[in-house]
N, C-alpha and C positions, 0 to 999 in steps of 0.2 A: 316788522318794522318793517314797527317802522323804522334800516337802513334805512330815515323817518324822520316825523314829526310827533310828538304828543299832546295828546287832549291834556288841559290841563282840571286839576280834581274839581270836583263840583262842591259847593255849599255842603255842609251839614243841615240835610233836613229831617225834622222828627217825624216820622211817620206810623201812624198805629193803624192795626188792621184788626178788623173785628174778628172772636172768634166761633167757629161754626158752633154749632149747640149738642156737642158732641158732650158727655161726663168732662169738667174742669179737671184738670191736676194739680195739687197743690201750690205747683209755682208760680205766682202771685206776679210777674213780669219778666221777660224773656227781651234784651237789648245786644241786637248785634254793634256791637262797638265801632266807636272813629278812631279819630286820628291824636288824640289823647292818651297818652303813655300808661299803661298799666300802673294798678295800685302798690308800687314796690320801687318807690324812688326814682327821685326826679330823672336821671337817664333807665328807665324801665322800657321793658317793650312794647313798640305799636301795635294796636291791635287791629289797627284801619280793617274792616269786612270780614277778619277770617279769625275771629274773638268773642265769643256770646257770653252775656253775663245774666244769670238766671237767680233770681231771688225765688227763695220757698221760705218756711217757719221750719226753724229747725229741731229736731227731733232727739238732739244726743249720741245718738246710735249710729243711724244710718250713713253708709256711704253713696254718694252720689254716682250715677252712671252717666256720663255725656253722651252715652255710645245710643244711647235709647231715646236720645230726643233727636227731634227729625224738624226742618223747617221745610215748605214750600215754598218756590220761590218762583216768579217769573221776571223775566228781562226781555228787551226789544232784541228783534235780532229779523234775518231774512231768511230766504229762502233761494232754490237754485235758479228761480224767475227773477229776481230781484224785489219780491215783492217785502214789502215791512210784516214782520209774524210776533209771534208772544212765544216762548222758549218756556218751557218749564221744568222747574230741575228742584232735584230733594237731596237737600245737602245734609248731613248728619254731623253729629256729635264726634268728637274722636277722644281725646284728652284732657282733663283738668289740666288750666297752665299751669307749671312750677314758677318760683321765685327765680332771679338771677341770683349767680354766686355771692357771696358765698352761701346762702339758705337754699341752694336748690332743693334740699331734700323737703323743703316744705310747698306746698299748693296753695291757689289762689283760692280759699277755699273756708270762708272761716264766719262763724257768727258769735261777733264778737258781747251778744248780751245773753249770750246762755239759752237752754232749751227752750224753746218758744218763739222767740226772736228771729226776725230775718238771718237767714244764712245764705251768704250771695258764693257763688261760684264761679268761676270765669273758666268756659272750658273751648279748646280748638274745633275749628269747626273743617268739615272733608273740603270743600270747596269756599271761595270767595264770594262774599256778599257785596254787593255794590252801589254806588251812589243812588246809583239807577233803575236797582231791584229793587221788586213789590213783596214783601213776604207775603202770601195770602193766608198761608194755617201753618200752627206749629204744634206738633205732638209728643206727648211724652208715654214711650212703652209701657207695660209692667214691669215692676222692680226697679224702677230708675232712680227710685229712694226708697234704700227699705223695701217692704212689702207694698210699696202704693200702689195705687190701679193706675191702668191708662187713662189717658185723658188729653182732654184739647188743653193746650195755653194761650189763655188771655191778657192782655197786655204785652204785648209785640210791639218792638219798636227797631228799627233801621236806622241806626245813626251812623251807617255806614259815608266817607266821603270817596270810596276808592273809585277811580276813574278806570273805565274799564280800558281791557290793554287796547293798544293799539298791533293792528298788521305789520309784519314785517316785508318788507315789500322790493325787489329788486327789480331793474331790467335786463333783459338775456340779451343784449344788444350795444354798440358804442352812440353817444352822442352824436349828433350834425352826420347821420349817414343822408343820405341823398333819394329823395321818391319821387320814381319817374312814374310814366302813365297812370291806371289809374287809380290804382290802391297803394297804403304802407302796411307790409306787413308786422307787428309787434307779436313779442312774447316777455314774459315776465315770471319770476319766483315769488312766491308769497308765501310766510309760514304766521301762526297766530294760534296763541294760547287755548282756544276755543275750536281745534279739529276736531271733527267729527262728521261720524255718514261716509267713511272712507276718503274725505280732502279738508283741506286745511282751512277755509273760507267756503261760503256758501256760492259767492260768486264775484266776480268782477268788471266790470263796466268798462266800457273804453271810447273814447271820442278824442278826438283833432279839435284843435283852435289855434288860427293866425296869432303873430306874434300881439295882436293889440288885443288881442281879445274877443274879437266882433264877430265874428265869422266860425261858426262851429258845426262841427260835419254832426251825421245820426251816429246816436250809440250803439257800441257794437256787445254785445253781454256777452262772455266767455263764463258758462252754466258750471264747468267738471275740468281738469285739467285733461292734457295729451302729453303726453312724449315728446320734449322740444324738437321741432326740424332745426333751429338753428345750429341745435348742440350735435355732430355728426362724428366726434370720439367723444372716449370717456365711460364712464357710466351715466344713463343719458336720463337726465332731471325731467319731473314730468313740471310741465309749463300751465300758466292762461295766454291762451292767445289770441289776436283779432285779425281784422285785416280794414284799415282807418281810410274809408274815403277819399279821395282827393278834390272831388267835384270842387267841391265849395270854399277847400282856399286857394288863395292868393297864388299865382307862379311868381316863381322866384323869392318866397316868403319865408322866413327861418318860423315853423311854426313847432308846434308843443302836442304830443298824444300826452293825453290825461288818462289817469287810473281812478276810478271809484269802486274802492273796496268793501265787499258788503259782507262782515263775519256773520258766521251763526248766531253769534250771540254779542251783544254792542251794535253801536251805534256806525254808518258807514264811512268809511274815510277818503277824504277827495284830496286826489295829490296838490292840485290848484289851491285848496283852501288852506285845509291843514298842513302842509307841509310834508305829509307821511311819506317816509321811503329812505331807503339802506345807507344812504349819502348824507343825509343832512336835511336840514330847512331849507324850503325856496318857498316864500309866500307869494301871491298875485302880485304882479309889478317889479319883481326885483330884477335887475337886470340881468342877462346872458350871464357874465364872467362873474358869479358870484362867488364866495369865498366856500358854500357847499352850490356843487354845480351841476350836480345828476339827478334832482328833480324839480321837475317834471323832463320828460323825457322831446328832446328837440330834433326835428328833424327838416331839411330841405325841401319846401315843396315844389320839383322841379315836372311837375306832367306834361308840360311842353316842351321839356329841352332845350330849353332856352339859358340856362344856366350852366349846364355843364354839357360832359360828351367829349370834348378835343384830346383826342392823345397824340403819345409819343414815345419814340422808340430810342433808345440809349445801346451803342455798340461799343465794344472797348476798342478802342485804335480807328476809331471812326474821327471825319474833319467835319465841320457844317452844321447841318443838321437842318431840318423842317418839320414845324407842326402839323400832323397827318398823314406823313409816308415813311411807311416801314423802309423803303428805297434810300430812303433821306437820313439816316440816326445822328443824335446827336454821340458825343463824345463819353458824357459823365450825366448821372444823375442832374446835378446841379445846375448843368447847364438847360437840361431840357425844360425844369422846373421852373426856369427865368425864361426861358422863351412863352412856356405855357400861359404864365402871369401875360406876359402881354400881348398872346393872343385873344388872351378872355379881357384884355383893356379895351382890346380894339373893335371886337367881332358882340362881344356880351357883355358889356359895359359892367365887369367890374376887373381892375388889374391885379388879379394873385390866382395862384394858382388853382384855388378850389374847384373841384370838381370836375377832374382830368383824372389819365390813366397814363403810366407809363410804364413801358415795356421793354422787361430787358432780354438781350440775344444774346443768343449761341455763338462762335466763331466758325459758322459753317458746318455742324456738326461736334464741333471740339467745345469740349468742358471749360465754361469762363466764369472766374470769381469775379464781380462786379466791387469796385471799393466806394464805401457811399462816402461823399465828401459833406465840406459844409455846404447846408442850403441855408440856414438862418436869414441869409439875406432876402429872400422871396417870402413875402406874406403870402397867410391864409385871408381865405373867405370865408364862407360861412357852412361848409362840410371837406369831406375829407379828398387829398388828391390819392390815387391808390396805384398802387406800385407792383409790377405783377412779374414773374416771367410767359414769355412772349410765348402765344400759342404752337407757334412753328419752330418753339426750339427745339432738335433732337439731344444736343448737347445736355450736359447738368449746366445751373446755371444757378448760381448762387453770390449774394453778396455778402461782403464784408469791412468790418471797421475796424483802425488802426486809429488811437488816440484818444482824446476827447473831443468826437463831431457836431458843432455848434449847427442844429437841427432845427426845419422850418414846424412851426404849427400845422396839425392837421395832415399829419402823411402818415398811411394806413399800407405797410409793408404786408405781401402776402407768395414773399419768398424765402427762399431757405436764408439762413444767416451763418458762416462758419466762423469762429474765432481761434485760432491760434497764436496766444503772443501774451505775454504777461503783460503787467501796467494796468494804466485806465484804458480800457480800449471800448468806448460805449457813445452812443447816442446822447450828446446834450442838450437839452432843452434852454439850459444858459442862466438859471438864475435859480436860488435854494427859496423862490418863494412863488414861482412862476403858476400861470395858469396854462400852457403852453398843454394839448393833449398829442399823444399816439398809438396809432394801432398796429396787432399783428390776427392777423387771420388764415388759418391753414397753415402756420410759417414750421418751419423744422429750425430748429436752432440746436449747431452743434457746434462741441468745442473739440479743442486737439486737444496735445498732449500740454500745452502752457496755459493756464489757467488766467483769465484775467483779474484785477484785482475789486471789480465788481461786475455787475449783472450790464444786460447789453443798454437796460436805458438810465438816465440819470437825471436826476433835475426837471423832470416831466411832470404837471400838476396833475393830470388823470391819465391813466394807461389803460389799454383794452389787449385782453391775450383771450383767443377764441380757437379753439381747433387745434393748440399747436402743439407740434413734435419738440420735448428736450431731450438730448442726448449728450451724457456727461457732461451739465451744464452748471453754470451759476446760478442760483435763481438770477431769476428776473424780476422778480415779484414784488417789489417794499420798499418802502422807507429809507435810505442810506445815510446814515452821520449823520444828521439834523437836516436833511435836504429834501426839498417836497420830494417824491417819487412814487405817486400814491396808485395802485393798482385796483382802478375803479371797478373792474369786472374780470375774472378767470372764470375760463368756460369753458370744461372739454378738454382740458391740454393731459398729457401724458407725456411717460420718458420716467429719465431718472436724472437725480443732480447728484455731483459729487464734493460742491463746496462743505469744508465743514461747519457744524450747526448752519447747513444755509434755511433763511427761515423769510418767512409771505407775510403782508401786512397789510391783504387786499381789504377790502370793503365787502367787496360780493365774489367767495370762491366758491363754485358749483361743478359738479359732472366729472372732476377730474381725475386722474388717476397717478399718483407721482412716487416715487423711491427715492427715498433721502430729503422730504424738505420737511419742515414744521410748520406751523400754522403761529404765527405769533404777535404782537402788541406793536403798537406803535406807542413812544414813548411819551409819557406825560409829557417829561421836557421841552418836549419835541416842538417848536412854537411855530416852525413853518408848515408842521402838515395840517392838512386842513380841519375845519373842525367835524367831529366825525358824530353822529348820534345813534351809530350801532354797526352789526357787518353780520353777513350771511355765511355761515359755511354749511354746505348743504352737498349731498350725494357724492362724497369724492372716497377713495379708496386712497390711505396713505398709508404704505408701507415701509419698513424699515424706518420709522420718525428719526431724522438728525438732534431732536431736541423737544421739547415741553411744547405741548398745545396749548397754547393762549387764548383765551379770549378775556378780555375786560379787565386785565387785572394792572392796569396804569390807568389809560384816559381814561377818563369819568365820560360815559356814555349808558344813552336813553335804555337800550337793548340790543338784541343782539338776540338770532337763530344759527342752533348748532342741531341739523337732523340727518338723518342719516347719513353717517360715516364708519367708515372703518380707522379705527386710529391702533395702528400695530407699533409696537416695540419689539426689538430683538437684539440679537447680543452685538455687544459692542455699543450698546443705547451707554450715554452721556452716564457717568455715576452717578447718583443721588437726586437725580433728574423722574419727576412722576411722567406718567404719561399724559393726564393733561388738566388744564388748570384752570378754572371757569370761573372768572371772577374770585380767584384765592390770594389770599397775599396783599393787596393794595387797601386802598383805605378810599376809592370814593364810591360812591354809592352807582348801584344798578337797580332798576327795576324791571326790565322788561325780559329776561332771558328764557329762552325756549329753546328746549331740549327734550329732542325726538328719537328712538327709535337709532341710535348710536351701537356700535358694535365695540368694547376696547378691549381685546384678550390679553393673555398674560400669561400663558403655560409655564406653571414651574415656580413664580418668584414668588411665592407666599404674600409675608406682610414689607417685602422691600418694594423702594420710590416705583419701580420701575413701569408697572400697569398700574398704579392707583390713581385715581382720580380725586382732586381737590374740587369741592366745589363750594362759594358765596364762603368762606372762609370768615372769621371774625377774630383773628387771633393775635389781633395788637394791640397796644394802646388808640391809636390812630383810625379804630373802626369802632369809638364810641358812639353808638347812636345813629351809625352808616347804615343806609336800609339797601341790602343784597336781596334779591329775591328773582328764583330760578322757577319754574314747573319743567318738571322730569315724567317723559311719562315713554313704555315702551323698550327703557334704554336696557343695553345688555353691557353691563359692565365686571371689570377682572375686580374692581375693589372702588368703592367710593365712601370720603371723609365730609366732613364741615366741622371743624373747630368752632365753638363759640366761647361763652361766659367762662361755661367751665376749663377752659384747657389754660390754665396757667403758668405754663412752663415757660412763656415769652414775656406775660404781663398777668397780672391781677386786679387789671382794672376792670370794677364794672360798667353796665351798660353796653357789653359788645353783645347784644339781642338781634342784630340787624338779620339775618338768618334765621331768625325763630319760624316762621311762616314754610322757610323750604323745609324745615328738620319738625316738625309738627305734621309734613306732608301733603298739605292745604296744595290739592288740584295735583296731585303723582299719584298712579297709577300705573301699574302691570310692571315694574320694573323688576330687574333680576341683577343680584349682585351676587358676584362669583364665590369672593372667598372675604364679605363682608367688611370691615375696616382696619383701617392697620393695628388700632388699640386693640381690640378684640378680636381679631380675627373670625373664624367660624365659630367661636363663641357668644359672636354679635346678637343680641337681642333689642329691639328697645326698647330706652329705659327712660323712664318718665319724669327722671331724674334730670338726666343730660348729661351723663357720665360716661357715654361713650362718642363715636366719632359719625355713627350713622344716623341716628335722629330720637325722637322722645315717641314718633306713630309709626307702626310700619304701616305705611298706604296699602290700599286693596289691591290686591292681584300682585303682590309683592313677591320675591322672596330676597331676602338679604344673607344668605349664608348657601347657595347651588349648591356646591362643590364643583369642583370642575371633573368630577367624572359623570355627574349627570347635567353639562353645557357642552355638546361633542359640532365639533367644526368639520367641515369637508378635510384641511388641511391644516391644521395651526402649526404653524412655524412662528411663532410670538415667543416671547419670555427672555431671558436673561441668556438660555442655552440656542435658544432657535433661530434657525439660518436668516428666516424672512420670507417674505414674499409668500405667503399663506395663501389661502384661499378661506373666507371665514362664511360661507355658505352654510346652513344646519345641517344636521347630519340625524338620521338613527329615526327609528319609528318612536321613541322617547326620547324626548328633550325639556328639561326644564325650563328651555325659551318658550316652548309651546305654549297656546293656551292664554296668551297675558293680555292679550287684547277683546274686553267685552264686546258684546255685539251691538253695532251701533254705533262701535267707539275708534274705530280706524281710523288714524291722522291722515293716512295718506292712500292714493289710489294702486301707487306700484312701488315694489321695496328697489334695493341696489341694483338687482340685474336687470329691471323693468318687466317685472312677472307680476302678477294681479297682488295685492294685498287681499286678506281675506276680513272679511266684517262682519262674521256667524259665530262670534264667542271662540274660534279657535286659532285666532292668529298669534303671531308669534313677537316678540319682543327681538331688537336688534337690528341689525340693517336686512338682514336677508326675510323675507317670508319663508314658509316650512314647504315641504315638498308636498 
């Protein structure tokens, strides 16, 4: 994501493909299914693309094999040039679907006029058929009824309407930075249901256009991703990146870098058009300050320096002050900032402060805490004023806030911050519905021994944290009490928090490395945060979790990427608290979820909350008919559930199918589950029934029941008994993570540590690659 926009599904069209002249097999027509509810009551399951129903004459006797019928398939897709290709892909049979509760124990599977008669079958298919797929041939093995021969089938049809997914797509960067001479450089995360060739996308496009539109620089193609340069802690995310011309726009012009993402397989996504990307919708023409506001991605086109440049220097116990000599300081932040506005009135024809630098001093050598007052009074411009310590300080030199500081738009702190003092003591932006943004980059944010009674910003529409130091902090990061404070991008930051359950409610968290925080929801209720169509968490190492991993399990959102992480539990982890929880629990529908290549250990706790993972859940009344739908491929997990039809201990109502498509296994691959699910435990098999918690198919290259003495870590300090702070690197010339990745099939170029991913049939499941 698209952190995005989405395609919406395309027409039901019939399409019949001839078939080669190969020996017929018996089955008389082969229809991969729409969007039309299965034959077992009116809230039954969709079978949109990943549902074939096969008519043959039936025989009395024989059992059907699904496993034996094979379709060819091709879809548009590109390549690492950007060029349009044809993809070809052989999806198979897995399972006859069952009935929902209460008849699970019977199959779709029946011919209801006696031997001779058509007997249609409806069985799961490995992979997702698509509006936009061609089936070219469809084969049926020997033995796939009875003793029958193989053979071609004729009467093929695609009544498939699923639209294929869209990219999830983020920027590694804050809004309205500022580009001077003669390039801007970008970087960006992208994950997408369709990796493969070792990265997630085939490739990505990049070009500049002026705020009207007119004027658009040459595209810049980013073929294979890198190793972000912007992300410089953390574990560091491998990026697309370009470097956007300046020549051809406008100086002094708020212009837009455009992404056009091109998967392996679907159709391309242009952030200008579609909308695609981790924030929300912005279609062509909507204005700046939109209600979703991070794409497309906007920057200053300043190559003549005509817009910005003027600094200024801020001393404590200083009188006066003048714009441009270090000789000259003003007194206080605030006032430098009012001076700057109207230097840029006078000198650069616009009055605010954008696009200045101020610099705060030493006291000759000696250590000064700078106190940031209110600026609210000083408007922004149209990028950020940046706020630095002074190159020539030898002192420390850090600021800090006491109260609630009524905060100007557009100011990009990239100094330390200390807080000691209980209360509100935090950056105000001034309103629970503002669009007001701020940044921190490189900053150390450390707290004393008084803990404040929230994070350092508040009431901020978009926040940018990049590079930074926490140390025994609050987060920073979320949503507070119903008040916008939405944390647009985390990138890189490290430390640890000690608020309890303190928890993040970014959009795009990437690279980071944190002790003590959780990753969690923004709340339905919640009516001033903005509206959201998905979130990234990608590459971060979190240790000792304060609380449950959320994603998706309140707002109703498009999708959402969850790829490599390490998500650790240890003792002293919340009671009855799983470890993380992926669209489980809530009742509004997901489609888009990707999940990659995840690490979540758990030494020790058997079938308790404590490492289990919940995932696309169906287990209320309130998710009749709700369509959840995850693809899992790679992940190394202590125990993973899905509750659907069957689990009646909440409700017994039917129609909670929404799940069917994850727990059938359609598009998972290479996964390893420790110690299987909490109903069954290592007893877990699947059951075709849906009588247990892990699924009705074990997908290829699975294993659902390891043991955890054949999944061995460098260090695991995880579980209910362990200290923390692991290290979950593979370990042992044998590992049951080995091996889970086909060749060919590599999501990604580099694991956690940024060591090569391998793509020769021997790579490994989890965040780390094998040694």
């Amino acid at each position: 994501m698209g952190i995005f926009g989405f395609a919406t599904d395309l027409a039901v069209r019939q399409r019949r493909v001839s078939a080669p002249a190969a020996p017929a097999a018996a089955i008389t027509s082969l229809e991969v299914l729409g969007a039309a509810v299965l034959p077992d009551g009116a809230d039954a399951a969709i079978p949109n693309g990943w549902v074939a129903k096969a008519t043959l004459p039936d025989d009395g006797v024989s059992a059907f094999d699904p496993k034996k019928i094979s379709l060819t398939v091709t879809d548009p897709g590109f390549d690492t040039a950007g060029n349009a290709t044809v993809v070809t892909r052989t999806i198979t049979g897995t399972e006859i679907v069952r009935k929902q509760y209460p008849n699970q124990g019977q199959r779709l599977n029946s011919a209801p006029g006696g031997i001779g008669t058509p007997r249609t079958v409806y069985f799961a298919l490995s992979e997702e058929v698509f509006a936009g797929s061609t089936i070219t041939a469809a084969n049926a093995a020997a033995g796939y009824y009875g003793g029958a021969a193989a053979g071609s089938i004729a009467g093929i049809v695609n009544s498939s309407s699923l639209a294929y997914p869209v990219p999830l797509f983020a920027w590694l960067q804050p809004q309205h930075e500022r580009a001077t001479g003669a390039s801007f450089a970008v970087e960006a995360a992208c994950y997408h249901r369709h990796a493969m060739n070792g990265q997630q996308v085939a490739c990505i496009e990049f070009y500049g256009r002026d705020a009207a539109g007119g004027n658009l620089t040459a595209v810049q193609r980013a073929s294979l991703p890198a190793l972000s340069a912007f992300q410089t802690a953390g574990p560091i995310v491998e990026a697309w990146k370009a470097t956007i011309p300046l020549a051809t726009l406008p100086q002094g012009d708020l212009c837009q870098a455009i992404a056009v993402v091109k998967p392996w397989i679907g159709p391309a996504f242009d952030l200008s058009v579609a909308g695609t990307g981790v924030y929300g919708t912005l279609t062509a023409g909507t204005p700046v300050d939109t209600a979703q506001p991070e794409t497309p991605l906007r920057f200053l086109c300043d190559k003549t320096g005509g817009y910005g440049g003027l600094q200024a220097w801020v001393k404590a116990g200083a009188s006066g002050g003048a714009v441009g000599s270090s000789a000259t300081p003003f007194a206080t932040v605030q006032a430098a900032l009012a001076a700057l506005a109207t230097a840029n009135g006078s000198g650069k024809g616009h009055a605010d402060h954008s696009g200045s630098t101020i610099f705060l001093m030493d006291n000759g050598g000696a250590a000064v805490d700078h106190a940031i007052g209110a600026t609210s009074a000083t408007a922004a411009g149209k990028c950020w004023t940046d706020i630095k310590v002074d190159p020539a300080a030898t002192g420390q030199v850090r600021a800090t806030v006491a109260g609630l500081v009524a905060t100007a738009d557009l100011l990009r702190f990239f100094v330390p911050f200390f807080v000691n003092a209980t209360g509100n003591n935090t950056l105000d932006g001034g309103s629970s519905a503002n669009v007001k943004r701020i940044a921190f980059e490189g900053a150390a944010l450390s707290y004393g021994a008084s803990l404040p009674a929230q994070g350092l910003t508040f009431r901020f529409g978009m926040g940018y944290w990049r590079n930074c130091t926490l140390t025994n902090a609050f987060t920073p990061f979320g949503t507070f009490s119903g008040h916008r404070n939405a944390a647009a991008l985390v990138l890189g930051c490290t430390g640890n928090l000690v608020s309890t359950g303190a928890g993040a409610t970014p959009y795009a968290f990437i690279g980071n490395a944190i002790d003590g925080l959780r990753i969690d929801d923004v709340a339905a209720a919640d009516a001033n945060a903005f509206p959201q169509d998905g979130m990234i968490i990608a590459n971060n190492v979190l240790t000792r979790m304060a609380g449950v991993f959320k994603i998706a399990t309140q707002r109703s959102i498009a999708g959402a990427a969850r790829v490599q992480n390490v998500l650790e539990t240890a003792a002293g982890y919340p009671a009855g608290g799983e470890a993380a929880n992926i669209a489980a629990g809530g009742t509004a529908a997901v489609s888009n979820i990707v999940s990659m290549h995840n690490t979540v250990p758990g030494v020790g706790v058997g079938s308790s909350n404590q490492a289990r993972q919940l995932g696309v859940y169906a287990d209320t009344a309130g998710t009749v008919g709700v369509q959840r739908q995850m693809v899992e491929r790679f992940e190394l997990l202590h125990q993973r559930n899905c509750k659907v039809d069957t689990f009646t201990v909440n409700t017994t109502a039917t129609g909670r199918t929404g799940p069917w498509r994850y727990r059938y296994g359609v598009g998972l691959l290479g996964n390893v589950v420790v110690t299987g699910d909490a109903s069954s435990g290592l007893a877990t098999v699947a059951d075709p029934s849906g009588n247990n918690w892990s699924g009705e198919y074990l997908e290829p290259g699975s294993s659902w029941t390891a043991g955890e003495a054949n999944v061995v870590f460098v260090d695991n300090k995880s579980g209910s008994a362990g200290a923390g702070g692991g290290n979950y690197a593979l370990s042992g010339a044998a590992n049951a993570a080995y091996g889970r990745v086909p060749a060919g099939q590599s999501a990604l170029r580099y694991d956690l540590a940024g060591r090569a991913r391998l793509n020769d049939g021997t790579g490994a499941a989890g965040a780390y690659e094998r040694d």
